[in-house]
N, C-alpha and C positions, 0 to 999 in steps of 0.2 A: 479274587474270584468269589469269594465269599461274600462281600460284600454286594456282588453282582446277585447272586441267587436270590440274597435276601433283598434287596431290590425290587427284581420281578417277584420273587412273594408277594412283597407288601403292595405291589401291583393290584396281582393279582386279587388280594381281598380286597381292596379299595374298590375294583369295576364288582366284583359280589356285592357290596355290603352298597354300591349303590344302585344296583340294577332291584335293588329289594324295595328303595323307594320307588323308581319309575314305575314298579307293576304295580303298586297300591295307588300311585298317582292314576295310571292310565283307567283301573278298573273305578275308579271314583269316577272318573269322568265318562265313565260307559255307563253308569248307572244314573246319572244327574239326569234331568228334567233339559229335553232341547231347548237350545235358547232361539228366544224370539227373532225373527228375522230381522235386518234392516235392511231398507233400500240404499243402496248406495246412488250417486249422484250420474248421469250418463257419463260417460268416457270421452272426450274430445276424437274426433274419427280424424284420420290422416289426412293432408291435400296429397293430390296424385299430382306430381309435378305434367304438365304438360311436356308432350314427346317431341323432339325437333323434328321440322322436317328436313327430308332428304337430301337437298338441294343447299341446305346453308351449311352444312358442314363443307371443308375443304376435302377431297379425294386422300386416301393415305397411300402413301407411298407402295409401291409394287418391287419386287424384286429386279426388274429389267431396267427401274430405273438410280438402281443404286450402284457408286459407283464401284470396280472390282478392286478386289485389294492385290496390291502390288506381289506376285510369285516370290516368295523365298529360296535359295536353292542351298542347299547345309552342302560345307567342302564334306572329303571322305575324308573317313575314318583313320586314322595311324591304323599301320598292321604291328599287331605286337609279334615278336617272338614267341615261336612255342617255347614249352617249358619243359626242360629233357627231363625224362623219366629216370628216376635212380630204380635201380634193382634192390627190392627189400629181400634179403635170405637173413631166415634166422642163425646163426650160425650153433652148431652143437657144442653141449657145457660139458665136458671132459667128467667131472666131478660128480655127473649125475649116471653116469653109465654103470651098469652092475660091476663089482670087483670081476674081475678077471678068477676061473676054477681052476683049483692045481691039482 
């Protein structure tokens, strides 16, 4: 367990001690002179595939004409036996009753 603590300790300073560089890094770079633009080269633009028409695809199937699946019929159930109820009484501890007053 110990070793556990000291662990995320040592974590812990590790993301401090480096979050110390990235804010001297970042504010350098807020401060620097913008850099000069460049043009980048155009982008190549997509083809737009052409859309089929309506007529060459084949029609898809419909519901009325597919064919019905065969009725399954499950037999019944076994009937089990109920399951007799036993009568729970606690029965009285003799040992625990006040002595008897003379």
């Amino acid at each position: 367990m110990i070793s556990f603590n000291c662990f995320i300790l040592a974590l812990f300073a590790a993301l401090i001690f480096s979050g110390i560089d990235v804010d001297l890094a970042a504010r350098r770079l807020q401060q620097s002179p913008p850099l000069p633009k460049t043009g980048l080269p155009p982008l190549p633009q997509p083809t737009i595939p052409t859309v089929l028409k309506p007529g060459s695809l084949p029609p898809l199937p419909s519901i009325l004409n597919l064919p019905s699946a065969p009725k399954v019929t499950l037999p019944p159930l076994p009937s089990f036996p109920l399951i007799p109820m036993i009568p729970i009484t606690i029965p009285s501890i003799p040992f625990l009753s006040p002595p008897p007053s003379t």
